[in-house]
C-alpha positions in Angstrom: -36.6 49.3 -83.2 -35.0 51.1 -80.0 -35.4 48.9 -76.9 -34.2 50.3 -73.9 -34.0 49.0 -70.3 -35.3 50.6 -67.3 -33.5 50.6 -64.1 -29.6 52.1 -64.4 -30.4 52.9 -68.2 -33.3 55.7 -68.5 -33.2 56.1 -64.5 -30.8 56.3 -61.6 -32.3 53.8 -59.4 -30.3 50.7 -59.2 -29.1 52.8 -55.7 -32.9 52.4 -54.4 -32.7 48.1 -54.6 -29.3 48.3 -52.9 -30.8 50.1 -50.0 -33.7 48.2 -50.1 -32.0 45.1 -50.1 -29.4 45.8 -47.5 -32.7 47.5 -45.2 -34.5 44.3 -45.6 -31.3 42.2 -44.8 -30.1 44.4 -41.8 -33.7 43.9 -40.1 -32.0 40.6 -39.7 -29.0 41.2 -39.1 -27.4 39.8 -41.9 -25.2 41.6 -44.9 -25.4 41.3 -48.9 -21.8 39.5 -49.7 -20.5 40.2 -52.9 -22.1 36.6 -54.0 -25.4 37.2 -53.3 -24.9 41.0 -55.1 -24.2 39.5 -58.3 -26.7 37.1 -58.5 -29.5 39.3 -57.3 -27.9 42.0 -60.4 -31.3 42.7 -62.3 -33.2 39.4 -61.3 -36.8 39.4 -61.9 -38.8 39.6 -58.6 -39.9 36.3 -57.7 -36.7 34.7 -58.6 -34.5 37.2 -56.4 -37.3 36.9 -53.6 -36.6 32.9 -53.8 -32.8 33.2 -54.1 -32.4 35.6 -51.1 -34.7 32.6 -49.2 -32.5 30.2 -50.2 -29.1 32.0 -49.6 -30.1 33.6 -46.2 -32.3 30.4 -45.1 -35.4 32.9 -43.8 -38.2 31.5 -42.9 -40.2 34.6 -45.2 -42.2 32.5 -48.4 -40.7 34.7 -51.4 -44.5 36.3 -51.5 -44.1 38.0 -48.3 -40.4 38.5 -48.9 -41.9 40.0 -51.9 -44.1 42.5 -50.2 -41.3 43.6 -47.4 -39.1 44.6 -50.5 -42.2 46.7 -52.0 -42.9 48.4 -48.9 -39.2 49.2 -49.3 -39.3 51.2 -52.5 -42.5 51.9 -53.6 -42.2 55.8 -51.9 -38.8 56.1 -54.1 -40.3 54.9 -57.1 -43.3 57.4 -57.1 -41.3 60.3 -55.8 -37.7 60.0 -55.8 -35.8 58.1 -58.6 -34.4 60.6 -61.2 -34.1 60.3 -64.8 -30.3 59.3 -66.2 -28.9 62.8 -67.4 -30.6 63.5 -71.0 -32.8 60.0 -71.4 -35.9 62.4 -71.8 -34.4 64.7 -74.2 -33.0 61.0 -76.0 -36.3 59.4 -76.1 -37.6 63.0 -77.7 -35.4 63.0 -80.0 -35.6 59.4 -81.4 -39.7 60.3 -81.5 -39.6 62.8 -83.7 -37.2 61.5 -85.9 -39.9 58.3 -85.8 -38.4 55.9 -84.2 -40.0 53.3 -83.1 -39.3 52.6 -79.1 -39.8 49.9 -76.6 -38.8 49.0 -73.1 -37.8 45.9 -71.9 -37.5 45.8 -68.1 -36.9 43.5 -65.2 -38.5 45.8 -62.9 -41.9 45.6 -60.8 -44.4 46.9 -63.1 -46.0 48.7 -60.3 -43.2 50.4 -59.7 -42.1 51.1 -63.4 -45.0 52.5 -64.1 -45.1 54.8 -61.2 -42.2 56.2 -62.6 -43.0 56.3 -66.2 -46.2 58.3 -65.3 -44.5 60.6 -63.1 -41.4 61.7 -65.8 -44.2 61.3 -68.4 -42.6 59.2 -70.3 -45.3 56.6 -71.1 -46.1 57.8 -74.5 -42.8 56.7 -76.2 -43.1 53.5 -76.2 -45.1 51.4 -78.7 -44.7 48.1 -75.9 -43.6 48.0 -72.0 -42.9 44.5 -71.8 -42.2 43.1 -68.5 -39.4 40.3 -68.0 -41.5 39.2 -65.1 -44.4 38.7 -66.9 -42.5 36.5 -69.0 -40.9 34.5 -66.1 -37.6 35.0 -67.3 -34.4 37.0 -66.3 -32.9 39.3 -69.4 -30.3 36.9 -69.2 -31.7 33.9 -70.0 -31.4 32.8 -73.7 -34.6 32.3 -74.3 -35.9 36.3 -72.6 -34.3 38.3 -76.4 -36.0 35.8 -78.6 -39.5 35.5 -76.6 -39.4 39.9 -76.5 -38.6 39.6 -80.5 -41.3 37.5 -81.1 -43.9 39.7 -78.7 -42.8 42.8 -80.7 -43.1 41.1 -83.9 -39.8 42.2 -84.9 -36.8 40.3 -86.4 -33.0 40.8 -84.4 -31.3 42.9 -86.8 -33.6 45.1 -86.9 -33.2 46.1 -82.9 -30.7 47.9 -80.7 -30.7 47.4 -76.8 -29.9 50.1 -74.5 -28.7 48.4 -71.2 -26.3 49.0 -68.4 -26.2 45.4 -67.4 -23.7 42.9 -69.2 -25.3 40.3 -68.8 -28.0 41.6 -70.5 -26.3 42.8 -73.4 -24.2 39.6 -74.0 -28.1 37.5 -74.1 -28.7 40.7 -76.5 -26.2 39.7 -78.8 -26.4 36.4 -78.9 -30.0 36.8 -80.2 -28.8 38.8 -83.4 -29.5 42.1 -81.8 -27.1 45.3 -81.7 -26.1 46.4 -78.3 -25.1 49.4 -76.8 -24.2 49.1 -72.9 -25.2 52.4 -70.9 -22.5 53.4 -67.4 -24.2 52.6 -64.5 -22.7 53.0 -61.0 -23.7 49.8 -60.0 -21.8 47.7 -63.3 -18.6 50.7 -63.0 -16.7 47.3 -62.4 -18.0 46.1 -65.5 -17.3 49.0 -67.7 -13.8 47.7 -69.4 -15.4 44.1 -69.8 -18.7 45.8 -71.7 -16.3 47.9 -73.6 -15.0 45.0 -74.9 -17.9 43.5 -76.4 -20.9 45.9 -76.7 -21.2 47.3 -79.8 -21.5 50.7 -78.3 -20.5 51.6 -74.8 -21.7 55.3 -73.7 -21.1 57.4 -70.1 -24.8 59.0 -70.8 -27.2 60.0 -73.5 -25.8 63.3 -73.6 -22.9 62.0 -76.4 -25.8 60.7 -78.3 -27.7 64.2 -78.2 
């Protein structure tokens, strides 16, 4: 099975959270430091709403911090964020050579959906599995083996397509094969998930 990611893998919107984020934090008056970048780097919602509490000290519960950041990217989501250069003609391809597909995301079903509707790609996959739903950041140990287990399929049997590193190591380290997608947002990343991802691509145009 083909699992791919969402945000920075199939579409260019990692851009969209970093203007979001730096929106929401310039309302008051503060600035993302490169700390609170990499730990907010493909959190699941209510954990990055609760670690931007904690770092910042805001008074906001992470439910209404929650909303603010919503309010912040739902318009981009719906009409905005583009598709990464040939992920349709990808996910095409790997249909009608039946392949089976699934996506594993740490983004806001709301807005993933949005977005799947509106590049029509909802009919790919066989599962849309939601790492918030789950309660747990792709990172975590336990996120590859919990997905496996939903999707009823065994590790070697899998390939990841991600652009986050962390992600693809937690990948690995469940038995799965994976391949690490470019991403603007991880370009500081790309020589460390050369070294270990079984694959590293610029695009899904070399796959084509």
């Amino acid at each position: 099975m083909l699992i791919f990611d969402f945000d920075g893998t199939l579409v260019d919107s990692n851009g969209v959270w970093v203007e979001a984020d730096n929106a929401f934090l310039a309302r008051r008056g503060l600035r993302a430091t490169p700390e609170y970048t990499q730990m907010m780097g493909h959190s699941i919602f209510p954990i990055a709403a609760q670690i931007t509490r904690e770092y910042y000290r805001l008074d906001q519960s992470p439910e209404e911090i929650m909303e603010e950041w919503l309010g912040l990217s739902r318009n981009a989501y719906a009409f905005q964020v583009p598709l990464k250069p040939a992920a349709a003609e990808f996910l095409a391809r790997c249909a009608q050579a039946g392949e089976a597909m699934a996506l594993f995301t740490a983004c806001v079903p709301e807005l993933c959906q949005a977005a799947l509707t509106r590049h029509r790609l909802d009919g790919y996959f066989q599962a849309v599995i939601y790492a918030q739903e789950l309660g747990l950041e792709k990172r975590d140990p336990k996120a590859f083996p919990l997905l496996l287990e939903q999707l009823g399929v065994s590790p070697e049997q899998c390939t990841l397509f991600d652009d986050s590193p962390d992600a693809c190591r937690a990948a690995q380290a469940a038995g799965l094969t994976a391949v690490g997608v470019y991403d603007p947002f991880y370009a500081h990343c790309e020589d460390e998930m050369r070294s270990f991802c079984d694959r590293y691509i610029m695009g899904f145009t070399e796959l084509l």
